[in-house]
C-alpha positions in Angstrom: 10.7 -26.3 7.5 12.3 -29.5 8.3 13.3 -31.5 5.4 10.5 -29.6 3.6 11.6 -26.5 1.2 8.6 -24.2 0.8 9.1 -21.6 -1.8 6.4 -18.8 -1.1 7.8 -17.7 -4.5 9.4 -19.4 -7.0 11.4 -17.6 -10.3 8.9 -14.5 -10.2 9.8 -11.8 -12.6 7.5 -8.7 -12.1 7.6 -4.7 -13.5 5.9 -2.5 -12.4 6.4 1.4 -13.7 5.8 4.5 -12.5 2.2 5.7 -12.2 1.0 2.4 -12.6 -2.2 1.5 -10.7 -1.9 -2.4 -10.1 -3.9 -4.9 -7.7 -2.1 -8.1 -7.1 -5.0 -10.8 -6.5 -4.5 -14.5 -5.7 -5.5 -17.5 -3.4 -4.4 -17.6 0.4 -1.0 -18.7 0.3 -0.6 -17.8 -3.5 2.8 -15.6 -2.5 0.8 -12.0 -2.9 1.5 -11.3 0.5 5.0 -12.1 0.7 5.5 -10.4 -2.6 4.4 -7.5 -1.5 6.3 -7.9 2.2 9.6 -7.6 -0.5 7.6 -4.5 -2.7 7.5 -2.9 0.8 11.3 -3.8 1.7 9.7 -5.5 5.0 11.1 -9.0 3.6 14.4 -9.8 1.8 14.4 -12.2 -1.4 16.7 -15.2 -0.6 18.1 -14.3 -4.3 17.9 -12.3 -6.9 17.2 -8.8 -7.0 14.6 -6.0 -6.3 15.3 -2.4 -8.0 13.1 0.4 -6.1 13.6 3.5 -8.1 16.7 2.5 -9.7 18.3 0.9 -6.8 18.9 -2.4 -5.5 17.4 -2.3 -2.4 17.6 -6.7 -2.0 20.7 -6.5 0.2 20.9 -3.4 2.1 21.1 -3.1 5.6 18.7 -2.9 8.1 18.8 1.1 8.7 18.8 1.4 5.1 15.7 -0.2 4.3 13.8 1.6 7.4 15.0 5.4 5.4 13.7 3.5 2.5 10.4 2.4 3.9 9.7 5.6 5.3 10.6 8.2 2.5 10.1 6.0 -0.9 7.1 3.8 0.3 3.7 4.4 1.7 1.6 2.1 3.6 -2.1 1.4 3.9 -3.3 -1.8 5.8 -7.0 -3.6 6.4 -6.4 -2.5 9.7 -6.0 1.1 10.2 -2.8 1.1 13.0 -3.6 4.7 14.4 -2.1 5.6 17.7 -5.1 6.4 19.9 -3.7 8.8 21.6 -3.1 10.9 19.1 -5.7 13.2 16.9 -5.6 12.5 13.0 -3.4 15.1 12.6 -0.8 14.0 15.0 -1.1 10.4 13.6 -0.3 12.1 10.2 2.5 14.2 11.1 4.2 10.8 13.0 6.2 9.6 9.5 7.5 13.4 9.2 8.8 13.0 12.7 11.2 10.1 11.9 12.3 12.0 8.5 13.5 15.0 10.5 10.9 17.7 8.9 10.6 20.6 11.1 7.2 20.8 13.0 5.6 23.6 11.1 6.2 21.8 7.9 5.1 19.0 9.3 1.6 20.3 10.6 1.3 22.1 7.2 2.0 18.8 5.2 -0.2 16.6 7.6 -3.0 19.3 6.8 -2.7 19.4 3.4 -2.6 15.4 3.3 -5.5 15.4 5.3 -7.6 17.7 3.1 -6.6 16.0 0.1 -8.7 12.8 1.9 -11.7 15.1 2.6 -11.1 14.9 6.3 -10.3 19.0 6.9 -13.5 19.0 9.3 -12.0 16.0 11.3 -8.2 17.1 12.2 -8.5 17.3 16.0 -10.5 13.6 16.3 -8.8 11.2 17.5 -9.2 7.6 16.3 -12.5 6.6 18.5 -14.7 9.4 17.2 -14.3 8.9 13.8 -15.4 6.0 11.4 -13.9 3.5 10.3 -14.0 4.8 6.4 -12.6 8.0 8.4 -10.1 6.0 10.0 -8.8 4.8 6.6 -8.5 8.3 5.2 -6.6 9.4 8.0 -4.3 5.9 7.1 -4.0 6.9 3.3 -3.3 11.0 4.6 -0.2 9.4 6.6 0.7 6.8 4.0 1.2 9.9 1.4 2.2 12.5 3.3 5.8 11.9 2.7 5.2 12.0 -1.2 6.3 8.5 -1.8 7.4 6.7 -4.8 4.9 3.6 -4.2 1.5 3.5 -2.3 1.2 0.0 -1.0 -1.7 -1.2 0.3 -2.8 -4.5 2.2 -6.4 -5.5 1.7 -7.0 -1.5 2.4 -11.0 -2.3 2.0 -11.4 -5.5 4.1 -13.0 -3.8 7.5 -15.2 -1.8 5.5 -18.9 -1.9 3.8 -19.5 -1.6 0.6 -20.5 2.3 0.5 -17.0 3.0 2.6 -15.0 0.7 0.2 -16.2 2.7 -2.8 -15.3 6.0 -1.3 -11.5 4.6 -0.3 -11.6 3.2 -3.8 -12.1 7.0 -4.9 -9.4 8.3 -3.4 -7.1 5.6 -4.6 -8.3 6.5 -8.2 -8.0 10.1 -7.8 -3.8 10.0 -6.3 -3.5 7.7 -9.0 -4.8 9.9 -11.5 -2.3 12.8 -9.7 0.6 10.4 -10.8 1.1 8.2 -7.6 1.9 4.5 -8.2 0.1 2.3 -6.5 0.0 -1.6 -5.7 -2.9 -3.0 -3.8 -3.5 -6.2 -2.5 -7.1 -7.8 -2.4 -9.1 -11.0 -2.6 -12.5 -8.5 -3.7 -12.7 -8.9 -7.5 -15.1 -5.6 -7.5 -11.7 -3.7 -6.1 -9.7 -5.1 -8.2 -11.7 -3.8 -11.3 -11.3 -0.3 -10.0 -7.4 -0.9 -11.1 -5.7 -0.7 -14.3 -3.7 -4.2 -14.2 -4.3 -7.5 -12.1 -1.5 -9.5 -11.4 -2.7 -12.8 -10.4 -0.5 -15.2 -8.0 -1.0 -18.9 -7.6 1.4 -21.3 -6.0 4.4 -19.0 -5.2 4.3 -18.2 -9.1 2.9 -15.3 -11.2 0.3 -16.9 -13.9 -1.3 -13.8 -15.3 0.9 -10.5 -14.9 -1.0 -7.9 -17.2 -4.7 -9.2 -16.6 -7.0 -6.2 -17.4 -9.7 -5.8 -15.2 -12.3 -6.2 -17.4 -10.8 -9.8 -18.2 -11.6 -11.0 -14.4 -14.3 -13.2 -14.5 -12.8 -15.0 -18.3 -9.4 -15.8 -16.7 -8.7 -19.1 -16.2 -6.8 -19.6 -12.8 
């Protein structure tokens, strides 16, 4: 910026293995965000390296990453992005579209995703007739529908109360539990606790990287 260098992170080292269930937690403009922008392959690191699944993902092109983002990573967002045109089902079958999976695997998978999230009674609804804890199932469904390495998700619980949050929170658990690895962003220390590891950001740089939940409100930041 200018004559100003602004390192939204500086030297940060992070591992996170397979079936972990992590939260990343930190001040606004801590770095979580942009950390996980390069988790989620939407940002480059201007050096260094970023293995996803054994491969070095930092300096692949374009069209690479998008495969990568699609097949190997799901998303989940405070927002829910659903297409409103489309019923939850249709909005869950969209990733399989771009992967190339034949429609009748694809309404089988989107089914099966969609069931998993306790929505089976909701798979013709479009967006505006259901809730917005619906809503968010429907996101998760879509996020793991492709059976992706990593789960990532953005602040997943901030449009929702606390009765909704809890019952996201339980789903998060339980595809944990199955063996997905997940890595959730959030500024809600009561989420965070649901995890199994904090990592806590401050000033572009990690200062706590194995923080157990229970050690929350000792931590000094």
């Amino acid at each position: 910026m200018g004559n100003t260098e602004v390192r939204a992170l500086n030297g940060v080292s992070l591992t996170i293995e397979e079936g972990e269930y992590c939260s990343i937690m930190g001040a606004s403009g801590s770095g979580k965000s942009s950390a996980m922008n390069i988790i989620g392959c939407l940002d480059r690191p201007t050096t260094g390296r970023y293995y996803l699944d054994e491969l070095d993902v930092a300096a692949l092109p374009e069209s690479d990453l998008a495969t990568i983002r699609n097949i190997k990573l799901g998303f989940v967002f405070q927002q829910f992005h659903l297409l409103a045109q489309l019923t939850a089902l249709e909005n869950v079958m969209l990733p399989m579209v771009y992967a190339g999976i034949p429609n009748k695997e694809r309404k089988e998978r989107a089914r099966e995703a969609l069931i998993r999230v306790g929505l089976e009674n909701r798979l013709n609804n479009k967006p505006n007739q259901l809730s917005g804890g619906q809503q968010q199932r429907v996101a998760i469904a879509r996020a793991i529908v492709n059976q992706p390495v990593v789960l990532l998700a953005d602040e997943p619980t901030g449009a929702l109360d606390s009765k909704t949050t809890q019952e996201v929170i339980d789903i998060f658990s339980e595809l944990n539990a199955s063996g997905i690895t997940i890595v959730m962003v959030t500024h809600e220390p009561d989420v965070a606790r649901c995890t199994r590891r904090v990592v806590w950001f401050k000033d572009g740089e990690i200062v706590h990287s194995h923080l157990k939940p229970e050690e929350l409100g000792h931590a000094i930041f």
